[in-house]
C-alpha positions, -999 to +999 in steps of 0.1 A: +397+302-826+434+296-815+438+267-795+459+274-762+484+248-748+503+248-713+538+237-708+537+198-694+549+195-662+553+160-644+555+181-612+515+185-614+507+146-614+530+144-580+505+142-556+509+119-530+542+103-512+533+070-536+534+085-565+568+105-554+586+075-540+574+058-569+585+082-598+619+089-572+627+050-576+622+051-614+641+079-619+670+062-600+669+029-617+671+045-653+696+070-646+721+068-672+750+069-651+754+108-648+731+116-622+708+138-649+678+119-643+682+116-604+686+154-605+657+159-627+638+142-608+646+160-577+639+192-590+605+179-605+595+166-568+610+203-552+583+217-573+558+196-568+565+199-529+572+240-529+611+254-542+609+272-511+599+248-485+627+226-496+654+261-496+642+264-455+644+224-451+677+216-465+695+252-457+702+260-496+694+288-511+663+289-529+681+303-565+711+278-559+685+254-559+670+259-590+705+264-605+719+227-594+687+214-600+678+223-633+690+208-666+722+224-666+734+225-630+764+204-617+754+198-578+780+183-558+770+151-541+765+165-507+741+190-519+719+161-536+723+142-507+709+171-486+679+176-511+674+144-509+671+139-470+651+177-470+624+157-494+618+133-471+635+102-499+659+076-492+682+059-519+682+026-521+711+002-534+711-035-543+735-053-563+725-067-599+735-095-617+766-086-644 
C-alpha cells in the first residue's frame, strides 16, 4: 500500500490574526536583507487569507499577485507596501545595537 503525502504548506497553520502577526514579525526580523522572506511571507498569509480577497483589497491583479509574490517575483516597494496595508499588517522599525 503506497503511502500518500501532501505538499506542506505554512499557509494551513495561519489561522488566527496571532499567529499572522506573529509569523509576519518573524518573517521580518530574519529577513536576510533582500526582502525574500518578507515577500514569502506575504504571499504565505495572501493564501492563508484568500489570493482573491487580497487582489479586490489592494487593487492588484490577482495573477500579478502571485507573480510578485512568489519565489521569483521582484515587487516594487509600493506594491508590497499595498499588500501589506490590504492584509490588514503593519511594519514595525526599531533601531538595534551595532
Amino acid at each position: 500500500m503506497a503511502e500518500k503525502y501532501s505538499r506542506w504548506d505554512s499557509a494551513d497553520y495561519l489561522k488566527t490574526e496571532e499567529d499572522i502577526n506573529d509569523y509576519f514579525d518573524i518573517c521580518v526580523e530574519e529577513d536576510p536583507g533582500d526582502g525574500s522572506l518578507i515577500r514569502r511571507a506575504l504571499g504565505t498569509i495572501a493564501r492563508a487569507r484568500g489570493m482573491t480577497q487580497l487582489a479586490r483589497d489592494s487593487g492588484l491583479a490577482r495573477e500579478g499577485l502571485y507573480k510578485a509574490l512568489s519565489a521569483d517575483g521582484n515587487p516594487e516597494f509600493a506594491t508590497i507596501m499595498k499588500v501589506i496595508k490590504a492584509l490588514g499588517l503593519k511594519l514595525h522599525a526599531q533601531t538595534t545595537p551595532h
